[in-house]
Phi, psi and omega in degrees: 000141187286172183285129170278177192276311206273171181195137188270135209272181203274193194202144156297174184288335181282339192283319186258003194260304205284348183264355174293316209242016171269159187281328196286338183276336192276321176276353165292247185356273170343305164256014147277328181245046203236148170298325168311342184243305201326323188262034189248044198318301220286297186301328172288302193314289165335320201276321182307340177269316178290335180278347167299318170312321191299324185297325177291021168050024175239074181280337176310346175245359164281100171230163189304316200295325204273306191308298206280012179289308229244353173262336225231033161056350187287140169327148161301336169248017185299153157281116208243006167257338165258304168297076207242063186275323184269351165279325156316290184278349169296318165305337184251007178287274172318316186289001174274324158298346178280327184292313170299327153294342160285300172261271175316319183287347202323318195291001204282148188299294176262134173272183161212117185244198233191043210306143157314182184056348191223166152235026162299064168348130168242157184231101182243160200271137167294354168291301175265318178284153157287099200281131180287065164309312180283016172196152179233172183322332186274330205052031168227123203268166168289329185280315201309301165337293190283330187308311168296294170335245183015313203274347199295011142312298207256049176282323198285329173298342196212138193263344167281294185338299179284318184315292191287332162303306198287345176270328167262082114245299217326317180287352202308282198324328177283337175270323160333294181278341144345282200289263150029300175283321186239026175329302207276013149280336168285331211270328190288356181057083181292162182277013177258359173284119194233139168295134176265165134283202191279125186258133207277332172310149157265067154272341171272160165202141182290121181065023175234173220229112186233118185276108162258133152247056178008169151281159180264102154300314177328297181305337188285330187290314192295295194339294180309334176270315147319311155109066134181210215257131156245128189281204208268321182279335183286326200285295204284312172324297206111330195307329200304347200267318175307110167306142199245006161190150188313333225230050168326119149337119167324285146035281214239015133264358188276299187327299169322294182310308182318279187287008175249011161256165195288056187251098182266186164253167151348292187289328171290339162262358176285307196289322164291344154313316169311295184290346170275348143320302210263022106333310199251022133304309166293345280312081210263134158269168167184160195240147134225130180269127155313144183300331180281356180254339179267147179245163166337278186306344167296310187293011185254315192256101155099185221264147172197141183235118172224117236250078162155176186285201181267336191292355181230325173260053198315307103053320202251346180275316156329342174234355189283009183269359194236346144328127162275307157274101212209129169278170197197142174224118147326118187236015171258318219242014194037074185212115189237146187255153175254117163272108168283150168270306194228076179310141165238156150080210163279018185287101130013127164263009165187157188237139203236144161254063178240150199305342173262034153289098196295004185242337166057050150309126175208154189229129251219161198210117353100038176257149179249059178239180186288147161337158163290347177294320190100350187257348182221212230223151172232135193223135195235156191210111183237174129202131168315057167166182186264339165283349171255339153286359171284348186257317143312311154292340171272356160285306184296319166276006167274132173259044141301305174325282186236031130348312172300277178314319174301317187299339164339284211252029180254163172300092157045285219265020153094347180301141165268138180267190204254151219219151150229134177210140171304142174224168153188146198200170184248153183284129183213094147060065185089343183227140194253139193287180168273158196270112335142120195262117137358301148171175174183169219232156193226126127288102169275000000 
């Protein structure tokens, strides 16, 4: 990370006995040195610079032009309407403070929110206010997420279990068609529209047309309650959906019911609010279309973005065949493997993902590859969980990240070719930390 700009200026000895001893400061110190932050320069450097103005009583000059000048190194004249590195990292700023507050900080006296739309760090008391941990902007929470996710292998044992998976997807799908309905009030640049810069992936193209697909939650509810997989041809049919005797089981009408309704996750509509951003930056066309709604051909003309494993995405089973890395989920014993197909090096032939992993390891999957046409481009953002695909999209959308790595792996003549890479990171109450990259594969 380049060196900031700012630097805290000197103090008398009474300036420092009163800075010592505020409680807001003490607790600032605390999630700077919290597992959540160490291994975060640029977001401890963010958070450490807006609360410093504030104890200095200049909140008044934290606006973006100001951050990214004195956090993130940018010219004194950058445009900050193309260049949206701080409303980026101010967003991933706040979901870092819910991890810290959730987990390590849970005991803490005093919060630090973050209101959108501003970067004035409030210091509110947990005494008096009432902290949404249950509901977000969106109104799906990270704990409802994580209380749940893990367990979704052993859903068939328990009727609650699914009942409550099916309860954090149920708004996903009403904001999806929202976000869907007013695609072309985003594209005329509505004022809830923030200019992207150019995403170094070639998944955009000016006037060529990229098909995003969310994951089927629904289907993850049915799969769990049968305790196994449904595959593309079963997927596209329908039969799995069908009651198999008059006389049903709870179980297997929630199951039914469940899955022949429109329900995605969280994390897939965060990331398609994203990528429809960064479209109409691109001046991109793009769709997004239910999993259950794409046919063959769609995936052969033009760009396709597919957001989740095959066990929620079947659509992802079509390329894993050109794959190295491809996930699999154990649905008795709830446990899900990333399979390296061909280890190099000191590489793992396989990597497992389950709740009873005290480090609550999980793992996010990166593929660039070709289209089924063979002619233009496909970019899959997986994981075992819904925190490894979240992890998976914050690698691509950081270019701390993955910037490096294109420069890495790009061609002579500068083109990037086509990549598969590995992530792994820990799921902290639904939301996933950065991710630590693992291995990857190049088609030259």
């Amino acid at each position: 990370m380049p060196p900031t700009r700012f630097k805290p200026g000197p103090t008398s000895s009474a300036e420092a006995i009163t800075i010592a001893a505020d409680p807001r400061r003490e607790l600032l110190d605390r999630i700077l040195a919290s597992s959540v932050f160490t291994k975060s320069e640029r977001l401890s450097s963010l958070l450490k610079y807006i609360c410093d103005r504030t104890f200095a009583g200049r909140a008044k000059e934290l606006n973006e032009q100001a951050i990214g000048e004195a956090v993130f190194d940018r010219r004194l004249d950058y445009d900050s309407s193309i260049d949206g590195i701080v409303r980026t990292q101010a967003s991933r700023l706040r979901k870092r403070l819910d991890l810290y507050f959730i987990g390590e900080g849970a005991d803490e006296p005093i919060r630090i929110v973050i209101p959108r739309g501003g970067y004035t760090p409030l210091f509110e008391s947990r005494a008096s206010v009432a902290i949404p941990l249950a509901t977000s902007g969106s109104g799906v929470t990270a704990e409802a997420v994580s209380s749940n996710e893990p367990r979704i292998g052993r859903a068939s044992r328990s009727l609650a279990a699914v009942v409550g998976w099916a309860l954090v997807a149920i708004l996903g799908i009403g904001v999806l068609t929202m976000l869907v309905h007013d695609r072309g009030v985003l594209a005329n640049g509505a004022p809830n529209s923030v200019p992207a810069h150019s995403f170094p992936i070639p998944i955009f193209s000016t006037g060529e047309p990229t098909l995003i697909v969310p994951s089927d939650t629904g289907l993850v509810i049915s799969e769990a309650s049968m305790n196994r997989d449904v595959g593309l041809a079963e997927y596209l049919k329908g039969d799995y959906l069908e009651l198999s005797s008059k006389t049903p089981t709870a179980h297997e009408k929630l199951a039914s019911e469940m899955g022949r309704r429109r329900y995605t996750s969280i994390v897939d509509l965060e990331v398609v609010r994203s990528l429809s951003v960064i479209a109409q930056s691109e001046k991109s066309k793009f769709g997004v279309r239910y999993a259950r709604d794409v046919r063959p051909n769609d995936l052969k003309q033009g760009n396709v973005i597919l957001l989740g494993a095959a066990e929620g995405n079947p659509w992802v089973e079509l390329f894993e065949r050109n794959m190295n890395f491809v996930i699999s989920k154990n649905w008795k014993n709830g446990v899900f493997t990333v399979f390296n197909r061909s280890p190099q090096g000191n590489e793992s032939r396989q990597w497992d993902s389950s709740y009873e992993d005290s480090q609550h390891r999980v793992y996010g999957v990166v593929a660039y590859l070709p289209n089924l046409g063979g002619d233009r481009n496909a970019l899959i953002l997986e994981g075992t969980s819904m925190a490894g695909t979240e992890c998976a999209w914050d690698f691509v959308s950081d270019d701390t990240q993955l910037l490096p790595f294109l420069e890495r792996i790009r061609r002579p003549n500068g083109t990037i070719p086509h990549f598969e890479l590995l992530l792994e990171t820990n799921n902290l109450s639904g939301s996933a930390v950065k991710g630590n990259v693992l291995g990857w594969r190049v088609r030259r």
